[in-house]
C-alpha angles and dihedrals in degrees: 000000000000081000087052086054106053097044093057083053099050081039089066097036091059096050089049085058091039096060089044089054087058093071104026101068092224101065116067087228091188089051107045081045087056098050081061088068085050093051090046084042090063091046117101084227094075142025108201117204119235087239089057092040094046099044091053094039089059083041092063104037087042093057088037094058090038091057088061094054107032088069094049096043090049088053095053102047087052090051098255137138132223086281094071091052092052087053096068107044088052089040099054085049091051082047093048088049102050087030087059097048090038077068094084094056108032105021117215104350085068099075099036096049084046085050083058107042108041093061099048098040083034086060089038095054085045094055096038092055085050094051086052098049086049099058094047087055105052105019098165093050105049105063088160106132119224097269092053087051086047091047094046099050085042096069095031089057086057093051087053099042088050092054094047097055083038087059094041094046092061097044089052088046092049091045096050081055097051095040089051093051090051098048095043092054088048102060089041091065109047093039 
């Protein structure tokens, strides 16, 4: 009964950081939500079947490794690097920071404006440095003029940043699943 406990509890505490580790790029937010499945499955509350278990198993490896290469496709139909890519992701932590004490001045359209903009200007940044290095690199090759760079990291940030919300969008899809599903079988099962 104690064990029970503790798992449901575990249980919620993974799908919280989960679903945090949707939106910050270090944490495998689906995984960690589906761990959160295992720890209810060992419960004596529930009995998930290996259907259940396996489907949402593929769901979250399948939008874990997704959210690796629709960035990076996104950044490559737009034009972009890798740069472009890295941007974003730094970008959408600077974003979550400032969006977080922006908090206290503007609440809650701080962190969500900062959601926004960091990835975008954070992928901007990113093509624009790469536009620079490039140029150092092969003067003679690269006669673009500024406004053609600007233009072009322009589009390959929003490429990027495209990417990036896309990525997040399905691993918070995939972890509200799994968190419903956890929850409703829960329920089920005490009440």
């Amino acid at each position: 009964m104690i064990i029970d406990i503790i798992l449901v509890v575990f249980g919620f505490l993974l799908l919280l950081t989960g679903l945090i580790g949707c939106i910050v790029p270090v944490l495998p937010g689906p995984p960690i939500s589906y761990l959160a499945i295992i720890a209810l499955h060992f419960t004596s509350y529930v009995d998930f079947s290996l259907t259940t278990l396996i489907i949402l198993a593929i769901l979250a490896i399948t939008v874990t490794v997704l959210d690796y290469i629709v960035p990076v496709w996104g950044t490559k139909k737009a034009g972009g690097s890798k740069w472009g890519v890295w941007g974003a992701a730094i970008g959408l932590i600077i974003g979550l920071l400032f969006g977080t004490l922006g908090n206290f001045i503007v609440p809650v359209l701080a962190p969500v404006i900062g959601m926004i903009a960091g990835p975008f200007f954070g992928a901007l940044a990113g093509e624009l440095m790469y536009n620079n290095l490039k140029k150092q690199k092969t003067p003679q090759t690269n006669n673009t003029s500024e406004k053609e760079d600007f233009n072009h990291a322009l589009k390959a940030a929003f490429g990027s940043f495209l990417g990036f919300m896309l990525g997040i969008v399905m691993k918070i899809a995939v972890s509200l699943l799994i968190a419903f599903v956890f929850t409703k079988e829960f329920i089920l099962a005490v009440v």
